[in-house]
VOPA-880865 format. One record per residue (C-alpha): residue number from 1; residue in one letter; y, z, x. Coordinates in pm, whole numbers, plus 50000, padded with zeros to 5 digits. Layout:
REM VOPA-880865
+-----+-----+-------+-------+-------+
|   n | res |     Y |     Z |     X |
+-----+-----+-------+-------+-------+
| NUM |   A |     Y |     Z |     X |
...
+-----+-----+-------+-------+-------+
//
This chain:
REM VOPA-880865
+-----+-----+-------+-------+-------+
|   n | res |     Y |     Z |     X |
+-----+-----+-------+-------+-------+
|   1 |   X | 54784 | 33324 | 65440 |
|   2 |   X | 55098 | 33406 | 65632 |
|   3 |   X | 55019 | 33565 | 65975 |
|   4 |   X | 55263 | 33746 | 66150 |
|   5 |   X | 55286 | 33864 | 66571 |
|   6 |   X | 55546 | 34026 | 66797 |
|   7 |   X | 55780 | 33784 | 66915 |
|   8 |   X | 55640 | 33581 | 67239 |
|   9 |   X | 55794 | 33764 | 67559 |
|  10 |   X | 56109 | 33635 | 67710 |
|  11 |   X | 56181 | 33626 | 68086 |
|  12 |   X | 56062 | 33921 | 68277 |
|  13 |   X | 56293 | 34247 | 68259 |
|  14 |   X | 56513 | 34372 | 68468 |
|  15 |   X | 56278 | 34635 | 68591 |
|  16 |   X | 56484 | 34698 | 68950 |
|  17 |   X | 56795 | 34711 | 68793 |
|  18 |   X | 56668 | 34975 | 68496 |
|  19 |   X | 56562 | 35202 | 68773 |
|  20 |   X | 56886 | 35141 | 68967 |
|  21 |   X | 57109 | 35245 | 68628 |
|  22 |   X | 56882 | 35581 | 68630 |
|  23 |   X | 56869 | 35655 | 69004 |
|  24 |   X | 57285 | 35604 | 69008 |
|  25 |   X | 57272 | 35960 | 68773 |
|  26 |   X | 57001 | 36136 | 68943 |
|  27 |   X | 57168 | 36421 | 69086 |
|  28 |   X | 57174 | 36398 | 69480 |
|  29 |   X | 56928 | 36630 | 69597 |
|  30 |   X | 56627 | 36888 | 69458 |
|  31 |   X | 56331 | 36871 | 69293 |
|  32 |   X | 56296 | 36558 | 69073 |
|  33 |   X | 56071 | 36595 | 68730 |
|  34 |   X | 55941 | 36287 | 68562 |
|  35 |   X | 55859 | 36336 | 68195 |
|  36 |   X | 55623 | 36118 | 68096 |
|  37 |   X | 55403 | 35976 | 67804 |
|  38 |   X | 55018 | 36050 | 67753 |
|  39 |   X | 54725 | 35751 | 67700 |
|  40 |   X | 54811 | 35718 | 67377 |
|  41 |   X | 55103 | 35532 | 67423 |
|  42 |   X | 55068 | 35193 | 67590 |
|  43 |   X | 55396 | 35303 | 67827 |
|  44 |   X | 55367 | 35113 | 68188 |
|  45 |   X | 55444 | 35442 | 68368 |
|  46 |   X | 55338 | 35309 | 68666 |
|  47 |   X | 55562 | 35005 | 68711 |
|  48 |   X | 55858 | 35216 | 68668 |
|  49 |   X | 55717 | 35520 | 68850 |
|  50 |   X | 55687 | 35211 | 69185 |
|  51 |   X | 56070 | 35160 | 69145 |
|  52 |   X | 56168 | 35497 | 69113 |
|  53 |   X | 56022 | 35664 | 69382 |
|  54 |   X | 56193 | 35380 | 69664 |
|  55 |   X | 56552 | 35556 | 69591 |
|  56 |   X | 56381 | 35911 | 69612 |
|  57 |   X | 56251 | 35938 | 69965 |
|  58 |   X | 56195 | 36287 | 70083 |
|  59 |   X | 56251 | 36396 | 69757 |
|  60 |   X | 56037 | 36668 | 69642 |
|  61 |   X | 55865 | 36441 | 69325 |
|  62 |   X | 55634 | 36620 | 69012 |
|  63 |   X | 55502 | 36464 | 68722 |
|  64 |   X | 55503 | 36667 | 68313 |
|  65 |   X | 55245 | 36474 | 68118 |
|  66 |   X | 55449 | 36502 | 67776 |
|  67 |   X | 55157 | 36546 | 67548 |
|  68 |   X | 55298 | 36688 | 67210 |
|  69 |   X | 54982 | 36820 | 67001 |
|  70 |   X | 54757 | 36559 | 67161 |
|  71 |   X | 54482 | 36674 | 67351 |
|  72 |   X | 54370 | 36487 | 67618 |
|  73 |   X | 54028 | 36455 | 67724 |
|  74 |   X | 53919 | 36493 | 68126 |
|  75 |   X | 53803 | 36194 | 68184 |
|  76 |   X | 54092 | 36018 | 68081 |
|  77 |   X | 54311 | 36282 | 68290 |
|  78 |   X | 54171 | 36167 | 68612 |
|  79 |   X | 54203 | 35830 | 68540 |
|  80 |   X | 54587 | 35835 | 68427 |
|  81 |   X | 54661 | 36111 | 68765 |
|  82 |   X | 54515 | 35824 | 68988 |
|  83 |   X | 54726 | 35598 | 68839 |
|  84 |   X | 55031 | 35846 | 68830 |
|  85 |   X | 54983 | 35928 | 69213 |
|  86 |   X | 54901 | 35614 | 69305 |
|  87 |   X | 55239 | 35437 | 69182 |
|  88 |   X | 55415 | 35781 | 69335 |
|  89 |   X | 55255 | 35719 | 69674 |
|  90 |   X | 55082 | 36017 | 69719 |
|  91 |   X | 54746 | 36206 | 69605 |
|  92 |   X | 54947 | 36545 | 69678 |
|  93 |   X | 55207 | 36461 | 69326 |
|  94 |   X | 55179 | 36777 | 69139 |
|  95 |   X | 55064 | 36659 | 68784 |
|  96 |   X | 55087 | 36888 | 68469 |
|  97 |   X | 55004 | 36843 | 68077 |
|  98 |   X | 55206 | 37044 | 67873 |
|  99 |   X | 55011 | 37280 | 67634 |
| 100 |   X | 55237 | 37305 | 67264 |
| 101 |   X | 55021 | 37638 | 67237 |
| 102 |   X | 55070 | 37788 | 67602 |
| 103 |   X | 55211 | 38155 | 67610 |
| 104 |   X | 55509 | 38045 | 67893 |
| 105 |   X | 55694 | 37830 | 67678 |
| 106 |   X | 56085 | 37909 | 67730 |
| 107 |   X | 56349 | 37861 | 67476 |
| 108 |   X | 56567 | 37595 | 67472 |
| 109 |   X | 56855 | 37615 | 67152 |
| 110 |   X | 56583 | 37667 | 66841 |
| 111 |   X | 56293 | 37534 | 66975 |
| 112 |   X | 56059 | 37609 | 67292 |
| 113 |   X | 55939 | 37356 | 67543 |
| 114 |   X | 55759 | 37362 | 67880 |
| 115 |   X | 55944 | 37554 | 68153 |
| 116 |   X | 55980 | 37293 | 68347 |
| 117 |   X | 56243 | 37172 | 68136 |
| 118 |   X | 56466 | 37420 | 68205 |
| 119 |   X | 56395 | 37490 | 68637 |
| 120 |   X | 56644 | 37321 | 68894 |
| 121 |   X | 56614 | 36988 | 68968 |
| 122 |   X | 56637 | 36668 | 68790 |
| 123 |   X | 56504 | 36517 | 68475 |
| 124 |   X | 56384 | 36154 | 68426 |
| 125 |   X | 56236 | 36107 | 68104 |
| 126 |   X | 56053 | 35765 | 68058 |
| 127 |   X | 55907 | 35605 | 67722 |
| 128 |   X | 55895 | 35271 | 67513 |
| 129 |   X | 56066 | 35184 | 67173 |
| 130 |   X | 55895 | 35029 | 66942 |
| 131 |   X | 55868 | 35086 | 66573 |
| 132 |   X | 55754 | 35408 | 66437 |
| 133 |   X | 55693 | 35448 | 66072 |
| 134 |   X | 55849 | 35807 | 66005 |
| 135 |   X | 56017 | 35845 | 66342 |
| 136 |   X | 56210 | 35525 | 66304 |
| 137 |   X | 56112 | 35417 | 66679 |
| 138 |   X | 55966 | 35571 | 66978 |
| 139 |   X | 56072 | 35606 | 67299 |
| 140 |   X | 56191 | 35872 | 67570 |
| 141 |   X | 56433 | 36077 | 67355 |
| 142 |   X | 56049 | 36153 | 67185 |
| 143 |   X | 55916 | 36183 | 67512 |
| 144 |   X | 56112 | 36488 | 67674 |
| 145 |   X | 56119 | 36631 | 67333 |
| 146 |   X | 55844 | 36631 | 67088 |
| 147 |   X | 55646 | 36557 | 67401 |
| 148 |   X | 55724 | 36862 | 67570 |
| 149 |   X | 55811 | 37101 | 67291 |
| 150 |   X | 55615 | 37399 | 67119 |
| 151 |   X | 55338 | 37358 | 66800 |
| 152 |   X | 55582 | 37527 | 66595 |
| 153 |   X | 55865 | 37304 | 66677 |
| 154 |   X | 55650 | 37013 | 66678 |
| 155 |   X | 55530 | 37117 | 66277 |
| 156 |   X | 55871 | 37195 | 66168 |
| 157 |   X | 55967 | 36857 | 66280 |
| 158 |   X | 55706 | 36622 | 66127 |
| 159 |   X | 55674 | 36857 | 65803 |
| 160 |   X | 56022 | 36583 | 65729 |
| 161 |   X | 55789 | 36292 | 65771 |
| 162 |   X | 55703 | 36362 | 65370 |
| 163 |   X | 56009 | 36178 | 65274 |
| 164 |   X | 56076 | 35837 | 65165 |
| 165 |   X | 56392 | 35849 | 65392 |
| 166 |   X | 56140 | 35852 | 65697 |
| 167 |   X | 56062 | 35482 | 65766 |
| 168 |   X | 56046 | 35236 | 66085 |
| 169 |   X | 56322 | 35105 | 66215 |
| 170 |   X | 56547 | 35350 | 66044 |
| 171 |   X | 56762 | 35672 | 66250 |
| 172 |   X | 57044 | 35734 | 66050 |
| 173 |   X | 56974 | 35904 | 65699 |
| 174 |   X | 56562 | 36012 | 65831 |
| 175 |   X | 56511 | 36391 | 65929 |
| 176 |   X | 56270 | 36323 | 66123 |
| 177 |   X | 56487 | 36114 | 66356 |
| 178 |   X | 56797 | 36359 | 66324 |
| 179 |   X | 56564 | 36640 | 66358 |
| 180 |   X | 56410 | 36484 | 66723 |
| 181 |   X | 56806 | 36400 | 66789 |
| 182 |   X | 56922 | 36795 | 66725 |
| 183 |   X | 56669 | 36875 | 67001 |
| 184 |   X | 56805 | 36632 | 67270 |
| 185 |   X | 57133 | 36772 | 67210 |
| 186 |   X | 57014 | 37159 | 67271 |
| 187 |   X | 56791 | 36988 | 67569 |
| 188 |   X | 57122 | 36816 | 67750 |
| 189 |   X | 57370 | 37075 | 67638 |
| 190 |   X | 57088 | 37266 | 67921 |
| 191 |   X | 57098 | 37020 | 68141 |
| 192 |   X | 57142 | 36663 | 68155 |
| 193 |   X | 56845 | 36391 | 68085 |
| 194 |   X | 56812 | 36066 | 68302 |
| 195 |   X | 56619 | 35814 | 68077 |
| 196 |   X | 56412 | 35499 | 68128 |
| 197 |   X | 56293 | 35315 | 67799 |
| 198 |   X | 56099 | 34996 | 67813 |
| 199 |   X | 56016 | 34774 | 67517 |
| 200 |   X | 55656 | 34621 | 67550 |
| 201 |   X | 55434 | 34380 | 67414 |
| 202 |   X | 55075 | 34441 | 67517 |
| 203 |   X | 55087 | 34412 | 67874 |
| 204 |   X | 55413 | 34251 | 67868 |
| 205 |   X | 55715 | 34434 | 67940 |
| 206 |   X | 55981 | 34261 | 67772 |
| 207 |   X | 56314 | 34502 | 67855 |
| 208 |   X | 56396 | 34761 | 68040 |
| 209 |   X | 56702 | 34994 | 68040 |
| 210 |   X | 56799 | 35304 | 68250 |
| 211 |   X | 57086 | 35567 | 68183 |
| 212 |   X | 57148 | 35826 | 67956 |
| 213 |   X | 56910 | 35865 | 67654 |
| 214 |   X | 57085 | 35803 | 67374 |
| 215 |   X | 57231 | 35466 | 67539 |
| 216 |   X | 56917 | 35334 | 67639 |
| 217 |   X | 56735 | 35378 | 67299 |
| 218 |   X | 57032 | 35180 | 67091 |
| 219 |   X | 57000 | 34970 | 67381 |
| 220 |   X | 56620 | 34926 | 67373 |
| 221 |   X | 56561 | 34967 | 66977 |
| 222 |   X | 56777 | 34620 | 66931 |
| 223 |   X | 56529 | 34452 | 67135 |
| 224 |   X | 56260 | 34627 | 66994 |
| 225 |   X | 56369 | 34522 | 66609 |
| 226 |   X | 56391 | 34150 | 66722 |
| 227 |   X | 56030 | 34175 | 66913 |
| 228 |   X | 55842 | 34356 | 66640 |
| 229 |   X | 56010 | 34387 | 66292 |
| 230 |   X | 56032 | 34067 | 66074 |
| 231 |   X | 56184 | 34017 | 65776 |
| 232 |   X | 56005 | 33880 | 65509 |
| 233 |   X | 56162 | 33768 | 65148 |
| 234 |   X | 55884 | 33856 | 64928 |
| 235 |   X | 55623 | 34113 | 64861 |
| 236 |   X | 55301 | 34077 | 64947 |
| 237 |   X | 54963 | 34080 | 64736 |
| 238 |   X | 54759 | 34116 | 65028 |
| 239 |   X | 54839 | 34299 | 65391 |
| 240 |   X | 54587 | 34252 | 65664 |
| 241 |   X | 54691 | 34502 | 65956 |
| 242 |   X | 54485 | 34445 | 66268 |
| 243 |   X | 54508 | 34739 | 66471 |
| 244 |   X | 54359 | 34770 | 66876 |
| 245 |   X | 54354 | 34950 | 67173 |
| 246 |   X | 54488 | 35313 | 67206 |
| 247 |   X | 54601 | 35267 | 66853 |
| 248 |   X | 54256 | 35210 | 66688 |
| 249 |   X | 54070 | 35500 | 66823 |
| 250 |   X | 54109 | 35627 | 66548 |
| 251 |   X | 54202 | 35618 | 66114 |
| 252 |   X | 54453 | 35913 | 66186 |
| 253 |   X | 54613 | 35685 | 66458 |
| 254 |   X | 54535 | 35312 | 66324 |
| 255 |   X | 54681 | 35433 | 65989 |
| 256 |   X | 54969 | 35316 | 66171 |
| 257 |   X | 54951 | 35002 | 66121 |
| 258 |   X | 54951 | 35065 | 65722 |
| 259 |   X | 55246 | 35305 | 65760 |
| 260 |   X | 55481 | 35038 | 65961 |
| 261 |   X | 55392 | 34780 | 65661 |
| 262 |   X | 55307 | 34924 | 65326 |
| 263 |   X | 55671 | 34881 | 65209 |
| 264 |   X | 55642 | 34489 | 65196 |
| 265 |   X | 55299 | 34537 | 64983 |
| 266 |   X | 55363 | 34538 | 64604 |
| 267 |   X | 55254 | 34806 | 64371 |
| 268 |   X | 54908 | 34759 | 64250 |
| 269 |   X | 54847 | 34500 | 64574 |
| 270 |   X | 54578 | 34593 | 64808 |
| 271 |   X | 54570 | 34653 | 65221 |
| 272 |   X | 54323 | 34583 | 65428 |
| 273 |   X | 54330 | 34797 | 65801 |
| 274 |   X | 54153 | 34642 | 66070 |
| 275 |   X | 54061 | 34887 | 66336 |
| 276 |   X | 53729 | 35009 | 66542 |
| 277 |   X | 53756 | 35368 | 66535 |
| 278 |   X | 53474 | 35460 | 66748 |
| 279 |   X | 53645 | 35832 | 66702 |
| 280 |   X | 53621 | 35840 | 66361 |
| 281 |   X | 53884 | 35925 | 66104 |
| 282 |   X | 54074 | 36201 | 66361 |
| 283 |   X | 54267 | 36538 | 66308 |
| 284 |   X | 54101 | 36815 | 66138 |
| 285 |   X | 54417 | 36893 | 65909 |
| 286 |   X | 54472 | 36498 | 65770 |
| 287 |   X | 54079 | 36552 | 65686 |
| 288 |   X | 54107 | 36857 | 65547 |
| 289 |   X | 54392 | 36805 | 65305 |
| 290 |   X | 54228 | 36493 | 65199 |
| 291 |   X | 53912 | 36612 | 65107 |
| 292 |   X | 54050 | 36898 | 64888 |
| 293 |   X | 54278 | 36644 | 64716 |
| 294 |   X | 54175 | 36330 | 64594 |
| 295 |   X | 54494 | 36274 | 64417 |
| 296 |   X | 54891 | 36252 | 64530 |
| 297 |   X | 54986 | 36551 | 64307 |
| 298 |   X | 54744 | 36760 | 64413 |
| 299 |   X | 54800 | 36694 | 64813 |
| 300 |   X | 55182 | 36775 | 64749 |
| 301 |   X | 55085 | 37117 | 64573 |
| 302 |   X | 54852 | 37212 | 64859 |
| 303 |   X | 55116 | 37178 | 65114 |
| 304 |   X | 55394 | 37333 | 64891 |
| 305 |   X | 55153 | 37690 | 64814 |
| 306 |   X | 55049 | 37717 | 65201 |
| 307 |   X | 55286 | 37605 | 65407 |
| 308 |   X | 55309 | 37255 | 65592 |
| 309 |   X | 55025 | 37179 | 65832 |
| 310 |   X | 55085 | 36896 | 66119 |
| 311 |   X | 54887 | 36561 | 66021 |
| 312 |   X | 54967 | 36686 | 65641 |
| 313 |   X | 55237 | 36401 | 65577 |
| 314 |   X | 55003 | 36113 | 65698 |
| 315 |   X | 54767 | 36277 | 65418 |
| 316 |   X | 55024 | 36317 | 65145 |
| 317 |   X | 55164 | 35941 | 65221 |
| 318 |   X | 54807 | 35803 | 65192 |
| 319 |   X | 54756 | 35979 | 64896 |
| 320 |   X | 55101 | 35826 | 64737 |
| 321 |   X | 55008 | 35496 | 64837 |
| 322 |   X | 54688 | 35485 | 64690 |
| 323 |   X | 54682 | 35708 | 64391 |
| 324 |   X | 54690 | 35524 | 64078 |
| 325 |   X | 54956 | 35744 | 63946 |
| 326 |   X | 55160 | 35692 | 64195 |
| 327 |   X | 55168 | 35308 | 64420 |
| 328 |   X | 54833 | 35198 | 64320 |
| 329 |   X | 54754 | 35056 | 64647 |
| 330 |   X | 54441 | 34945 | 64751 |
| 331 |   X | 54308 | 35017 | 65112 |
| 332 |   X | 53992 | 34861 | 65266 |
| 333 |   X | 53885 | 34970 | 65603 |
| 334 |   X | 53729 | 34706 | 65836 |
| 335 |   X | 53597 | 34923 | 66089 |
| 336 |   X | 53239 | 35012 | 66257 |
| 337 |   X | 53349 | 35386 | 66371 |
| 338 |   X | 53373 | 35491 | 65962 |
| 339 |   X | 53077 | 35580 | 65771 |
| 340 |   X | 53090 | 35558 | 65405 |
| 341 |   X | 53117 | 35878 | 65340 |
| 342 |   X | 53434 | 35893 | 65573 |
| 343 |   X | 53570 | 35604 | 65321 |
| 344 |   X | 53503 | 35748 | 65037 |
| 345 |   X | 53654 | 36076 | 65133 |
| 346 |   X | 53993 | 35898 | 65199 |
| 347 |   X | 53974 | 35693 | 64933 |
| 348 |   X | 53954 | 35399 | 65088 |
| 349 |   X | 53665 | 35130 | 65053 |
| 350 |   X | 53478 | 35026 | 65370 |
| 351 |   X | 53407 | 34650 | 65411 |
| 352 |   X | 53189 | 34467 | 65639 |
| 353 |   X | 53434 | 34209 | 65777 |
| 354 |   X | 53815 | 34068 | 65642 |
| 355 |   X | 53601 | 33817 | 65405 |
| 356 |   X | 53428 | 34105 | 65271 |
| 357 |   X | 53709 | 34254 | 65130 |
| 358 |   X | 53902 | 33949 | 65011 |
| 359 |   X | 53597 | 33912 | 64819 |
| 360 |   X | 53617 | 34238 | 64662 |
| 361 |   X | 53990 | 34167 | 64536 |
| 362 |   X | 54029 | 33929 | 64241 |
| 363 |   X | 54193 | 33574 | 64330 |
| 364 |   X | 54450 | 33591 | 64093 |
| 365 |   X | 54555 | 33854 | 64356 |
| 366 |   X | 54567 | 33648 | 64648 |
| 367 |   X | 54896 | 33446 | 64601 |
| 368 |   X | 55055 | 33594 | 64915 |
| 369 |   X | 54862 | 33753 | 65155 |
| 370 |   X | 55003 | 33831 | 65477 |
| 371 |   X | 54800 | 33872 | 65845 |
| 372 |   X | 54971 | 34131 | 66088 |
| 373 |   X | 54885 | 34099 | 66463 |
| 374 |   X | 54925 | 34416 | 66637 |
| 375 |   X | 55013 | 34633 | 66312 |
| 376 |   X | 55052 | 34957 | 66524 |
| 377 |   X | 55393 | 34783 | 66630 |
| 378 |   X | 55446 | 34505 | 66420 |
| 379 |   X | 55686 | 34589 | 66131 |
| 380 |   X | 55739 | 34346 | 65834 |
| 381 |   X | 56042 | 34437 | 65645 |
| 382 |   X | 56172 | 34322 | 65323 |
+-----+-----+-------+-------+-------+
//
């Protein structure tokens, strides 16, 4: 067994000097918005948030939760605005989720987005790059745009994801990417964006870069290729994709970690995901589609006779990968929040522990298996 893990951290980023690079194009005075990401990305706000606000003084200071479609329950709303306020310096911050569905969205080039995108004042959007597997990578040209944008745009967007062109690590040549780009460009043609990206590891931040958005994410996605995707010469038999924290809340969100890997497992191999999900398997749609087609063929005709649905793509790309017409993939789930019946619906087979399903998969098909740490942002590559 080969195991694989982001690359150890380096020296400490240059967290002053990131903030610095975005305060220098803050415009002097006004109201200054900060967009940033919900729980479900592991983005240290905060830390960046401290810096920020020192070169801000007496500035008038509000904070956009960029949510997308997510919806984010209370409890965990209270928790993240004490955190937001407290690295802000104030309990008085005005704090705001955007709503995809909400009735004031305004129109910004072909798509909508919250209004605050488009009042007076400044923008500072922050996020973190790492690998995404249709997106190419994350980071804060996502953040002020599918984070902040209308259900419609959001759908039109991701109904791309489908395509074999979508993959992590790649921009150029995926329409999902150059869809998310077309949107910054009607966003800064507006008005301009001050960005922040930071590349993490865990708790580790790793690098941090501050400027405009496009700079910072070439900037940031470099590191981010040399900290989580690795290169491996030969296909595996076996993937094991260990998948935790916000992440593994989830199937719909720890299928992640199959999505940023499957392309390094051979046709006919086998996967085996690694992930709690004390929520279950996740969005309504991705169930839905599944359980009225067990096969890849019929998923893609469902979506092509009513229309694209979001979560659809993570349904149709299961279905490819494990339909024996198709990739032939096997997919175990190690995980205590599925039932059986949730398995069996997504065609995957539930095993009691990483042994377990070994032992379900004949030897002779064991000649490379490969061990991914942290498969929500690990990336092997061939």
């Amino acid at each position: 067994m080969r195991t694989f893990r982001p690359a150890a951290p380096a020296a400490g980023a240059d967290l002053a000097g990131a903030a610095q690079a975005a305060l220098n194009l803050v415009e002097t005075g006004g109201r200054v918005t900060f967009l940033v990401n919900d729980p479900q990305r592991h983005t240290d706000t905060p830390a960046m948030l401290s810096l920020l606000r020192q070169g801000l003084t007496g500035r008038p200071l509000r904070i956009l939760v960029a949510t997308g479609s997510h919806t984010i329950p209370a409890g965990d709303r209270l928790k993240l605005d004490a955190s937001l306020q407290n690295a802000l310096g104030s309990d008085k911050i005005e704090i705001a989720y955007h709503d995809c569905r909400a009735g004031n969205l305004v129109k910004i080039g072909s798509w909508t987005a919250h209004p605050w995108l488009t009042e007076d004042g400044s923008l500072i959007s922050i996020g973190s790059v790492e690998p995404h597997y249709f997106a190419g990578f994350t980071g804060s040209h996502k953040t002020c745009t599918i984070g902040c944008c209308g259900f419609e745009a959001i759908q039109a967007n991701h109904s791309s994801a489908v395509s074999a062109e979508c993959r992590p690590c790649r921009l150029q040549g995926n329409p999902v990417a150059e869809g998310i780009r077309s949107m910054l460009f009607d966003l800064e043609a507006h008005r301009p964006v001050v960005s922040v990206n930071l590349v993490q590891s865990g708790r580790d931040i790793l690098f941090a870069a501050g400027g405009r958005t496009q700079v910072t994410l070439a900037q940031a996605a470099a590191v981010a290729v040399q900290t989580f995707a690795i290169k491996v010469d030969a296909p595996a038999d076996v993937l094991i994709a260990e998948v935790t924290g916000a992440l593994g809340q989830s199937f719909y969100q720890a299928e992640k970690g199959i999505k940023n890997n499957e392309w390094v497992v051979r046709d006919g191999g086998a996967i085996v995901l690694v992930a709690d999900c004390p929520a279950g398997i996740g969005q309504n749609h991705f169930v839905d589609l599944l359980r009225s087609a067990p096969t890849h063929a019929e998923a893609v005709a469902i979506v092509e006779s009513r229309g694209y649905r979001l979560g659809d793509h993570k349904a149709v790309r299961l279905r490819y990968l494990t339909d024996p017409a198709c990739r032939n993939v096997r997919v175990f789930a190690v995980s205590a929040g599925l039932s059986l019946a949730d398995a069996a619906m997504l065609g995957v087979t539930k095993a009691n522990s990483v042994d377990d399903a070994l032992a379900q998969i004949a030897r002779a098909d064991q000649s490379a298996v490969y061990r991914v740490i942290d498969a929500g942002n690990t990336c092997l590559l061939m």
